[in-house]
C-alpha positions in Angstrom: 93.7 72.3 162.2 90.5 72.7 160.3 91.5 75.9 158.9 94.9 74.2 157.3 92.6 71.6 156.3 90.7 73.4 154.4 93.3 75.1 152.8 94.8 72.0 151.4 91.7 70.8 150.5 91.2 74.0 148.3 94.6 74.0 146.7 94.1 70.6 145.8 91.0 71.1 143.9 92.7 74.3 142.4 95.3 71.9 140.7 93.0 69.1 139.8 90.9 72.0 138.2 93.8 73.2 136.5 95.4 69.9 135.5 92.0 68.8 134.1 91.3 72.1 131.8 94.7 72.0 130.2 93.5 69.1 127.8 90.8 71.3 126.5 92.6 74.4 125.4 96.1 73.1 124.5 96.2 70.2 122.1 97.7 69.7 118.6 96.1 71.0 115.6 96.2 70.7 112.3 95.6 73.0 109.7 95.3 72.8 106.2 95.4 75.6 103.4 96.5 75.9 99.7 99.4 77.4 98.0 98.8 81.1 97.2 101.4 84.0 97.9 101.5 86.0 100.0 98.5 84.8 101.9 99.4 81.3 101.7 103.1 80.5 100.4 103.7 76.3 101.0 107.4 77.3 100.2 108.0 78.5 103.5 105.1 77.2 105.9 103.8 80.7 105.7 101.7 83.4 104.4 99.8 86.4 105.9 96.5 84.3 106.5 98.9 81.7 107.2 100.4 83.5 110.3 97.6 85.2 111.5 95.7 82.2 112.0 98.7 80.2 113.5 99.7 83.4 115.9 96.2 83.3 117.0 96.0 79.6 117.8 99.5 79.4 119.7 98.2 82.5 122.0 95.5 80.1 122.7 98.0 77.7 123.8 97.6 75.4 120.6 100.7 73.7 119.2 99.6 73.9 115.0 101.1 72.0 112.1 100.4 73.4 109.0 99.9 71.1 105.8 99.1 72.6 101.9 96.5 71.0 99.7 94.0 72.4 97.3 91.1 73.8 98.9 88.3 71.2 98.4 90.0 68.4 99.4 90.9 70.4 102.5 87.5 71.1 103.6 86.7 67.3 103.0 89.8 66.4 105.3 88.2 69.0 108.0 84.6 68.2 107.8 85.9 64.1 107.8 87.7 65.0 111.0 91.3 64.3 109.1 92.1 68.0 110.2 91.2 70.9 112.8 91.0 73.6 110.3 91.2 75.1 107.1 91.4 78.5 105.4 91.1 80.6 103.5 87.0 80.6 103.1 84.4 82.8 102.4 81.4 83.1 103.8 78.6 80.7 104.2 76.3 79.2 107.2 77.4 76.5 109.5 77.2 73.1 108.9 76.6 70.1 111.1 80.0 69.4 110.2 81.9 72.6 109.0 81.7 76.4 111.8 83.2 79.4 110.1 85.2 81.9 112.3 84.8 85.4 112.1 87.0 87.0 109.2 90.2 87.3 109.0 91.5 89.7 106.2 89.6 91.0 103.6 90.9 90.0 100.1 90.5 93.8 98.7 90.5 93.3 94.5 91.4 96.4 92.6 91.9 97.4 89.3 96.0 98.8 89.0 96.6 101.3 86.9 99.8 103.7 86.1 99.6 107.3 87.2 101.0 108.6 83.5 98.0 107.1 82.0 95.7 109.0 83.9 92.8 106.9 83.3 89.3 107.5 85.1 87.8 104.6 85.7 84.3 104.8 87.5 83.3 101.0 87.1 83.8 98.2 85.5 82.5 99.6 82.3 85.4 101.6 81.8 87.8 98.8 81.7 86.3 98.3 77.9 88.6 100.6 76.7 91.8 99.2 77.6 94.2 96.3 77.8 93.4 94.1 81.1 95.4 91.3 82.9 94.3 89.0 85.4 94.2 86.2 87.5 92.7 82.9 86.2 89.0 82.2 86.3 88.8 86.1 87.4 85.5 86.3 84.7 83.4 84.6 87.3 83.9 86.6 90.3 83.1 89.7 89.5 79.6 90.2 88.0 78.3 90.5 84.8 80.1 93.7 83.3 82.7 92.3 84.0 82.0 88.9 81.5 81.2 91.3 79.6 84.9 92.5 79.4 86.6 89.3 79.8 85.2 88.2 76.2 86.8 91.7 74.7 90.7 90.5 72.8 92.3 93.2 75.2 91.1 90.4 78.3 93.8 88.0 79.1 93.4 85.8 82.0 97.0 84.1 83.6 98.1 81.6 85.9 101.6 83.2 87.4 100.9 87.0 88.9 104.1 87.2 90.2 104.8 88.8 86.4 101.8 91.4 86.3 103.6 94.2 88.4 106.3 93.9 85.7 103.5 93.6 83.0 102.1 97.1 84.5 105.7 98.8 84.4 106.8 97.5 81.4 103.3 98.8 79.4 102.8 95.4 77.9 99.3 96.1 79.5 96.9 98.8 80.6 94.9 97.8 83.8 96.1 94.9 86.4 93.0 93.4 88.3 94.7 91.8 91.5 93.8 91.3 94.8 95.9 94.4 96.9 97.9 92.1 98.9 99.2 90.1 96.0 99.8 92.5 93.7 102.3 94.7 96.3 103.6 91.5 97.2 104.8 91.0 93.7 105.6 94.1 93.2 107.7 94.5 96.4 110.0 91.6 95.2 110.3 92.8 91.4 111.7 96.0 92.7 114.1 94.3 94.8 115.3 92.7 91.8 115.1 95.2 89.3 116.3 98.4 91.2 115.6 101.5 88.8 115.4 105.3 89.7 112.7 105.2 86.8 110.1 103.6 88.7 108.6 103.9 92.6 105.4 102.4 94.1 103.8 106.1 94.4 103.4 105.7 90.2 101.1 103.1 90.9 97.2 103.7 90.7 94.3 102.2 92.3 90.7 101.9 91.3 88.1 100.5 93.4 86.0 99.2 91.3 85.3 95.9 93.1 84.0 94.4 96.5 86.1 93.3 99.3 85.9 89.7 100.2 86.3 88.4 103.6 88.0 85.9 104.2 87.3 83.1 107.1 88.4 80.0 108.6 86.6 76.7 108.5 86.7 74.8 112.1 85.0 71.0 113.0 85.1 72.4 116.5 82.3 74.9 117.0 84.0 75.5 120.9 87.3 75.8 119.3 86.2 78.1 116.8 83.8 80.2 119.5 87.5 80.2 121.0 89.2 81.6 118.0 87.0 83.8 117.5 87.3 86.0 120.8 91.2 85.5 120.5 90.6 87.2 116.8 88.7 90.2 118.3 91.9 91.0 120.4 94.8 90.4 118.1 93.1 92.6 116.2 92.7 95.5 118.4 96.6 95.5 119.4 97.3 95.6 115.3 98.5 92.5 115.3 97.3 91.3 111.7 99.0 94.6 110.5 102.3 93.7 111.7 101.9 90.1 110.0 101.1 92.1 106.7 103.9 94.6 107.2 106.3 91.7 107.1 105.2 90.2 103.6 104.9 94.2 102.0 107.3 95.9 103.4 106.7 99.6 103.2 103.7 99.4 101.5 100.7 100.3 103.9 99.0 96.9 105.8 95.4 98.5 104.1 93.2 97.0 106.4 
């Protein structure tokens, strides 16, 4: 009788137990990001950082509703509690009100080229020479050679990249300066478009003239993002993120 007893007595705490910790690992979330293809693309409630940060959440047993705003207003929204999380973000020390996860992808800047050009370029230095498109406000990421450049008339700076990989092709510049990721992206869906025997990927050259830059996700929880965090560590070693990337590239390689 005692011996039954105690068995009940155990299985009930075993359920209470498990009743009780369900509260604190599965609950709504919300997170917030801006709109930014492919990483972030509000079009589709989507985007590589998008997915890997909602794929990661739901294996924790999260439910996650994903809103688009620009990024300052959502870190305000997350540090005020309006929100669960935010990305993307770079790098900086905890806050008493903001904890930053481990990375997530690293944004990988390059300097695009065609193969028939055969340019050499060793640094930024080189990029004098020729005619260079990029991504607004690009002139204050990248260091001071780089200034340098963006004052040169062969600089142009533009808001829509989903026209450089055409730019590239169609020589109306020299040198596209893109993070990898966007510029394939782009790319991938121009040649969908435009199908031409003239033109393949493989033409396409890549300088690495510029640092990668990790990017993180911005938590009000410092449990739940301890959480993520160890949840990150494994999706990554089954090459999970790479099949996220695969799906926004296609054939292009997930470089990781």
């Amino acid at each position: 009788m005692l011996k039954n007893t105690f068995k009940f007595s155990s299985l009930v705490s075993l359920l209470i137990l498990t009743m009780l910790s369900k509260p604190l690992i599965a609950k709504k979330l919300l997170m917030l990001t801006d709109d930014g293809p492919p990483h972030m693309i509000a079009a589709s409630n989507s985007g590589i950082d998008v997915d890997i940060a909602r794929e990661i959440l739901q294996i924790m047993g999260h439910t996650v509703k994903v809103g688009f705003a620009p990024l300052k207003r959502t870190m305000r929204q997350v540090e005020n509690k309006q929100a669960d999380l935010f990305l993307p973000t770079f790098f900086q020390n905890d806050t008493t009100k903001l904890y930053f996860s481990a990375p997530i992808i690293s944004y990988r800047p390059i300097a695009f080229s065609l193969n028939k050009n055969n340019f050499k370029f060793n640094n930024i230095a080189d990029l004098v020479s020729v005619r260079v498109i990029t991504f607004q406000g690009a002139a204050g990421y990248f260091g001071e050679e780089f200034v340098k450049i963006s004052k040169l008339d062969s600089y142009i700076e533009l808001h829509d990249m989903s026209k450089f990989p055409e730019m590239l092709i169609k020589a109306r510049c020299d040198v596209v300066v893109l993070d990898y990721y966007i510029f394939y992206y782009y790319l991938q869906k121009y040649l969908k478009q435009n199908p031409t025997k003239d033109f393949s990927v493989g033409e396409i050259d890549e300088s690495l003239l510029f640092s990668e830059v990790e990017a993180h996700v911005g938590f009000h929880d410092p449990q739940l993002r301890n959480r993520f965090n160890k949840q990150l560590h494994i999706y990554k070693s089954q090459g999970k993120d790479k099949t996220v990337i695969s799906k926004y590239l296609g054939a292009i390689p997930p470089k990781l």
